[in-house]
C-alpha positions in Angstrom: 77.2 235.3 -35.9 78.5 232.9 -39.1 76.5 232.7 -41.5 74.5 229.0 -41.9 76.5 226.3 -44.2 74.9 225.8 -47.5 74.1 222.8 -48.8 72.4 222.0 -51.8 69.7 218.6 -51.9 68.7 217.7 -55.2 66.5 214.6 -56.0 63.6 214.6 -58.6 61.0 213.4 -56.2 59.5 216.0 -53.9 58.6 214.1 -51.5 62.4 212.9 -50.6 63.6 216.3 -51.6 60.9 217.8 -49.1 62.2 215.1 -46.0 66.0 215.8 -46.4 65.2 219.2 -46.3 63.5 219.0 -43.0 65.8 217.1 -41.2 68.5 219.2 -41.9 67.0 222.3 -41.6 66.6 221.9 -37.6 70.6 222.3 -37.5 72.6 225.3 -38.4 72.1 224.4 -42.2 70.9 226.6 -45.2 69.0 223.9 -47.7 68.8 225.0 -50.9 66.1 222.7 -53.4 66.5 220.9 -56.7 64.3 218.7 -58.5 65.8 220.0 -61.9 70.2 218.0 -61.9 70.7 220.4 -64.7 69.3 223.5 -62.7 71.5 222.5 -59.7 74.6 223.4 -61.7 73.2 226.8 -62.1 72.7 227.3 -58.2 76.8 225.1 -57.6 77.7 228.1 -59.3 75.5 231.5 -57.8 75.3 230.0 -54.7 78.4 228.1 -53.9 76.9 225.9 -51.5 79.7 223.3 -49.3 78.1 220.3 -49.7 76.0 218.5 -52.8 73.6 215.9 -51.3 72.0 214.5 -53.8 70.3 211.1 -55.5 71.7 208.7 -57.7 68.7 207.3 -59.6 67.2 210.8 -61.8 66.2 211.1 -65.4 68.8 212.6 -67.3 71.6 213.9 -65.5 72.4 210.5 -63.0 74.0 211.1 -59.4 77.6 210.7 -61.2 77.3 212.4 -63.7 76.0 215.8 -61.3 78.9 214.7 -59.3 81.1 215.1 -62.0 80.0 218.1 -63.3 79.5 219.7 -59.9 83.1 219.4 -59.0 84.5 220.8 -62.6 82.6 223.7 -61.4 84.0 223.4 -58.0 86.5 221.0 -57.0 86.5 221.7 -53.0 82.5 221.0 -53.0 81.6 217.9 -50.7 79.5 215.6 -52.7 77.1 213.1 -50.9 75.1 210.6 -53.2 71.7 208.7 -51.9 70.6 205.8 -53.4 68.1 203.3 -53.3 69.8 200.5 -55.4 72.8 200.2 -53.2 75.6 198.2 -54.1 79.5 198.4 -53.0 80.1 198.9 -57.3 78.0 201.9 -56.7 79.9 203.5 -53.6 83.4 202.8 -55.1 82.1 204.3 -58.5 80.8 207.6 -56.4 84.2 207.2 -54.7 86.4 206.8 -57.8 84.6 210.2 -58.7 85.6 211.8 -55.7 82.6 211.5 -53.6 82.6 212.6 -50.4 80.0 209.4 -49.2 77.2 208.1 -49.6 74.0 206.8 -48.0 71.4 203.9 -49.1 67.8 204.6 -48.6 66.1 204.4 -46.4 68.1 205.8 -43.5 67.3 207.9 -40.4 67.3 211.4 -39.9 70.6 211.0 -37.7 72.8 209.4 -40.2 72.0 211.9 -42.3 72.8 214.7 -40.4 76.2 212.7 -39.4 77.5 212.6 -42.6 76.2 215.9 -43.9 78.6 217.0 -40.0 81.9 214.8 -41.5 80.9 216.4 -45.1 81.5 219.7 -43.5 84.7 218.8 -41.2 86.3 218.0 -44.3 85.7 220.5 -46.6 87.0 222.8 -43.4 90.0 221.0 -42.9 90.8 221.2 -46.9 90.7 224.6 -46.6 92.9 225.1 -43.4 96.0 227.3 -43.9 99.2 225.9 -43.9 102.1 227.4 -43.0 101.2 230.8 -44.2 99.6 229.4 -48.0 96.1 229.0 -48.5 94.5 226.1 -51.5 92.0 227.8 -53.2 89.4 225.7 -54.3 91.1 225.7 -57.7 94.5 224.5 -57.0 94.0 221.5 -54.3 94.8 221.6 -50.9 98.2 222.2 -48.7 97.8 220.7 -45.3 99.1 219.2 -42.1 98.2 215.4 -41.7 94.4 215.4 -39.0 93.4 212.8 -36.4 90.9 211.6 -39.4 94.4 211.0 -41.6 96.7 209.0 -39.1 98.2 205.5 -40.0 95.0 203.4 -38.6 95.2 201.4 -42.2 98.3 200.4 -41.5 97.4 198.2 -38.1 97.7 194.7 -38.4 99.6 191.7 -37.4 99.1 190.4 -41.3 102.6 189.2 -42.8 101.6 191.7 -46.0 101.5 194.5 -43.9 104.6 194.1 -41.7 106.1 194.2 -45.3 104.6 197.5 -46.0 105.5 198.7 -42.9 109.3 197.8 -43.1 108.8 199.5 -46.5 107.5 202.7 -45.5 110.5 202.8 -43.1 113.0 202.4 -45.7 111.8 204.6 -48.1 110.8 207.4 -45.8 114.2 208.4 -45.2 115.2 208.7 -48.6 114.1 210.9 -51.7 112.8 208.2 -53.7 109.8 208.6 -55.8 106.8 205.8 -54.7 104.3 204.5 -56.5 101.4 203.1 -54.2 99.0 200.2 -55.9 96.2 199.1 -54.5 92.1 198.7 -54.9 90.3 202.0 -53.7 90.0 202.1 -50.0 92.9 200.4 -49.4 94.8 203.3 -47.7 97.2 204.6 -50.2 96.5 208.0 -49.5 97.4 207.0 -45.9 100.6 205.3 -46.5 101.9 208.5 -48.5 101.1 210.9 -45.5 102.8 208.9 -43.7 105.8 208.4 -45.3 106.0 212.4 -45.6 105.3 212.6 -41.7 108.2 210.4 -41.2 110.8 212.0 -43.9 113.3 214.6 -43.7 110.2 217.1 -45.4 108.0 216.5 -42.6 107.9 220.5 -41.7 106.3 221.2 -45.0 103.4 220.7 -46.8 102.1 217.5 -47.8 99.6 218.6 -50.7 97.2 216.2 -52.5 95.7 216.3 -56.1 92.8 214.0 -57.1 93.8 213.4 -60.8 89.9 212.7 -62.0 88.6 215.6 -60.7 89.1 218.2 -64.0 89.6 218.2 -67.6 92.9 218.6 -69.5 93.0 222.4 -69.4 91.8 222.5 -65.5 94.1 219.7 -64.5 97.3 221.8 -66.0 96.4 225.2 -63.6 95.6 223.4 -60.6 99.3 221.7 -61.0 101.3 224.5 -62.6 99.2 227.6 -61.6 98.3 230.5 -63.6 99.7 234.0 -64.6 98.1 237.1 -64.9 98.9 238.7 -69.0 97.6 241.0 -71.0 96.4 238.3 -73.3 94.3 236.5 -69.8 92.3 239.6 -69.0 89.8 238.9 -65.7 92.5 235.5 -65.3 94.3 236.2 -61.8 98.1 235.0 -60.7 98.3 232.2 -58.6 100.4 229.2 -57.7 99.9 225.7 -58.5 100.0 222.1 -56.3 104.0 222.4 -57.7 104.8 225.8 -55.9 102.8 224.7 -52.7 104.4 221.1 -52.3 107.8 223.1 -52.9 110.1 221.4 -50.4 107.4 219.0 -49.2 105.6 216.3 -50.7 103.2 216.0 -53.6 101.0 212.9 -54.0 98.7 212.0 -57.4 96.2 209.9 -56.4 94.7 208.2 -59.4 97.6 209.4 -61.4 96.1 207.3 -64.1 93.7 209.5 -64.8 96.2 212.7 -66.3 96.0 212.9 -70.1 98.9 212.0 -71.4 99.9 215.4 -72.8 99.9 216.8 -69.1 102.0 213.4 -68.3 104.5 215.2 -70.5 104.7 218.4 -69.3 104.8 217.2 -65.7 107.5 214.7 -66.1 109.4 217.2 -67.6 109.0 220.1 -65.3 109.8 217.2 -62.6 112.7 216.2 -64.4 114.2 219.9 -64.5 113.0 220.8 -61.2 111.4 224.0 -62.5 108.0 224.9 -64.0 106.0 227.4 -65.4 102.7 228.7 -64.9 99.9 228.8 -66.7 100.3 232.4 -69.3 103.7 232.7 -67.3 107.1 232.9 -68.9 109.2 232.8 -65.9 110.6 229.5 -64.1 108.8 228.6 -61.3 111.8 226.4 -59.0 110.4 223.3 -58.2 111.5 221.4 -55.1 109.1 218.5 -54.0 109.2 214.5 -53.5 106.8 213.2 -55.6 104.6 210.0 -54.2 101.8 208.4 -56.7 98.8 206.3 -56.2 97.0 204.1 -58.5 94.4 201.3 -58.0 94.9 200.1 -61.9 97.9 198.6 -63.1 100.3 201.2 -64.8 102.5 198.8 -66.6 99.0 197.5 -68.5 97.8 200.6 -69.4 101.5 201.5 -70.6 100.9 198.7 -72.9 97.6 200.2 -74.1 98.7 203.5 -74.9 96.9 205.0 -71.9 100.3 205.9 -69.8 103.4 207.1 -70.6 106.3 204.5 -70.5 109.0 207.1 -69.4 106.4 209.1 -66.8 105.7 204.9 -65.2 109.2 204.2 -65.5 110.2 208.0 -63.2 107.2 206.8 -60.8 107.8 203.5 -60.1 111.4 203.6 -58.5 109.7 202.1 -55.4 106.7 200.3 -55.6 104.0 199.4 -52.9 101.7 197.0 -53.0 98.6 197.1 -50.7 96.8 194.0 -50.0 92.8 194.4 -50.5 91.4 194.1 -46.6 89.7 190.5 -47.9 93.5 188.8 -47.9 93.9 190.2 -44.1 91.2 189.1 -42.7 93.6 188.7 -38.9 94.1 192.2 -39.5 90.2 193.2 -39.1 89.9 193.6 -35.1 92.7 195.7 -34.8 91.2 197.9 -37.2 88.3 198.3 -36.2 89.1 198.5 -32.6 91.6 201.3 -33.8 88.7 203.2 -35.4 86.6 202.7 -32.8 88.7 204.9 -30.8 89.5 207.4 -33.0 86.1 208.0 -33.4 85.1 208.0 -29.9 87.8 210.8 -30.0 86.8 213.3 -31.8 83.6 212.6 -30.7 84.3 213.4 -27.2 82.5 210.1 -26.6 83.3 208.8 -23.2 84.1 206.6 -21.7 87.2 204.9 -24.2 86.7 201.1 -23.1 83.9 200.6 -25.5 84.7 197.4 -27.6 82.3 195.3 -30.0 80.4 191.6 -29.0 81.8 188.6 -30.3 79.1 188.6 -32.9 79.6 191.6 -34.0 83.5 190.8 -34.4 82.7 187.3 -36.2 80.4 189.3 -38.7 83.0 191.7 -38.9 85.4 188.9 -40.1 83.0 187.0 -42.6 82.1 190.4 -44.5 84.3 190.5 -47.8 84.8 194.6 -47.3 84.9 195.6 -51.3 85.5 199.0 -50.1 88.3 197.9 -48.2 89.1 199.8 -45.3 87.2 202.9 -46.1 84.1 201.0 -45.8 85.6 199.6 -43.1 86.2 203.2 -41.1 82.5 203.9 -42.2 80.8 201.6 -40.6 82.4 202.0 -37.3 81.4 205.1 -37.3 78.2 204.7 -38.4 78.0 202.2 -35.3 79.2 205.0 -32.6 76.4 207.0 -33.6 74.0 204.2 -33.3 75.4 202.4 -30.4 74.1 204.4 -27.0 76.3 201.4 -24.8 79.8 200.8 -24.3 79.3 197.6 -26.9 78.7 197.4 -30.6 76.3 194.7 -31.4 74.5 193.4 -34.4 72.0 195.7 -34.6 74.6 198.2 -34.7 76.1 197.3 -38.1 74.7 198.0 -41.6 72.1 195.2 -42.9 74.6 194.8 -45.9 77.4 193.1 -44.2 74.8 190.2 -43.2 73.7 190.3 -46.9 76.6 189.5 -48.7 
């Protein structure tokens, strides 16, 4: 029998700590306790546990900053951040981070234990062998594109997005490097799977690196990989995001946030089409199509000393623009009846004609969605959990989109 996921709940108020705790230890969960954000490193590291859930609001070390800290120790770890002074700033933040989610108090016992479910689903699929190459949790992941990854932010009738879809055409049949813009949530991750699914590389791997995730020094082995020496004694060999994309595709997301030394080195390893690793001496070929994302304008930060002119100038050979979900608001329906069944899906909910009331479809429209259409996703399937009809009313969706 497998042994019970761990997660790890930390939140300086026992009482909160104590309720989590209970409702997730009726499933197949081991709950490991924290009052203590500094102690919870401690455990992150002897215990290893999949998923973080943890507050926002605590004295001294704040939801982010655990976050933060938590996935320098381990980048695959699924963080979940609860938080009673919710705001959209502070789920994009947590997101920006590389939060998995996040959940506003108060909420019931069953939307907890959903998310904790997708926590878990993802952090499985990251580590899901591809084509005979493993990610460790140190170098990123190599994987084939899921149901959860498919082109659903791409639906729409909008004129802005029949532009980006004639784009994606155009460009996935060449070699041409891509530089996706656009606020977080917007899809860009999306758009660059799909170009790779629809390119000549399509066979092999499509490997993502979340460019905020480490420092300098853990940024350069998790793209170039390490080498075992006599000089790096206990320090293993093993290949970096370069060797694993090698002959697929590689995407930075949030390609902003490499230091502008490591900017260097990758340009010019890009450049030469061969790398090194890490305490290595030997040439590493390197053989990958190279698609960026960025929700902050490059060309600005150029200007600001924050990015390097001639790395910008190599990304942005063909530029996409992704229009936040606010300037397609015709677009909305279709999305969300797309998501609706997707999640039904892999829900094995049945049966598949379930749709939404008009009211729920007008609120739908009048909601702003800052998150774009990752909040979007999230709330519809916050709604097939909640929903026990084949309609999604009001009472369905999150008080927040009536607040606004």
């Amino acid at each position: 029998m497998a042994a019970p996921d761990k997660i790890l709940i930390v939140d300086d108020e026992p009482d909160a700590l104590e309720n989590c705790r209970r409702i997730l230890s009726g499933g197949r969960y081991d709950c490991l306790v924290e009052t203590d954000p500094s102690q919870a490193l401690a455990t992150i590291e002897r215990e290893h546990p999949k998923v973080l859930l943890t507050d926002f609001r605590m004295p001294g070390l704040d939801g982010i900053g655990l976050l933060k800290a938590a996935k320098r120790i381990d980048p695959a770890i699924q963080v979940v951040l609860l938080t009673a002074y919710a705001s959209i700033q502070t789920a994009v933040a947590s997101m920006r981070h590389g939060a998995f989610d996040y959940l506003t108090k108060p909420f019931t016992g069953e939307e907890l234990r959903t998310v904790i479910r997708r926590a878990l689903d993802k952090e499985l699929g990251d580590s899901t062998e591809y084509e005979g190459k493993s990610a460790s949790p140190s170098t990123g992941k190599a994987e084939r594109p899921t149901a959860r990854d498919g082109d659903e932010a791409l639906v729409g009738i909008s004129a802005a997005m029949q532009a980006v879809r004639e784009l994606i055409e155009r460009v996935a049949a060449t070699e041409a490097t891509v530089l996706i813009f656009g606020e977080h949530g917007t899809g860009k991750e999306c758009v660059a799977r799909t170009i790779h699914a629809r390119s000549a590389r399509q066979l092999k791997s499509f490997v993502t690196v979340d460019c905020l995730t480490s420092d300098e020094s853990a940024s350069e082995v998790q793209l170039f990989g390490t080498q075992q020496s006599a000089s790096r004694v206990g320090v293993g060999s093993q290949p970096g995001l370069l060797e694993l994309a090698h002959g697929g595709t590689l995407f930075l997301d949030e390609v902003g946030g490499l230091s502008l030394q490591l900017q260097a080195k990758l340009l010019r390893a890009l450049k030469e089409r061969r790398g090194r690793r890490v305490g290595g001496n030997r040439f590493v070929e390197i053989d990958t199509r190279v698609i960026a994302g960025s929700p902050q304008d490059l060309q600005r930060a150029c200007s600001r000393g924050e990015f390097r002119d001639d790395f910008y100038q190599y990304l942005n050979i063909v530029p996409i623009v992704l229009p936040p979900l606010r300037d397609r608001v015709e677009d909305i329906e279709a999305l969300a009846r797309s998501y609706l069944q997707t999640t039904l899906r892999e829900r094995g909910r049945l049966p598949l004609q379930a749709g939404f009331t008009s009211d729920a479809l007008a609120l739908l429209r009048r909601y702003a969605w800052p998150g774009n259409v990752h909040e979007l996703q999230n709330v519809i399937e916050r709604a097939v959990v909640l929903a026990d009809g084949r309609l999604i009313d009001l009472t369905h969706l999150p008080d927040r989109l009536r607040s606004s």
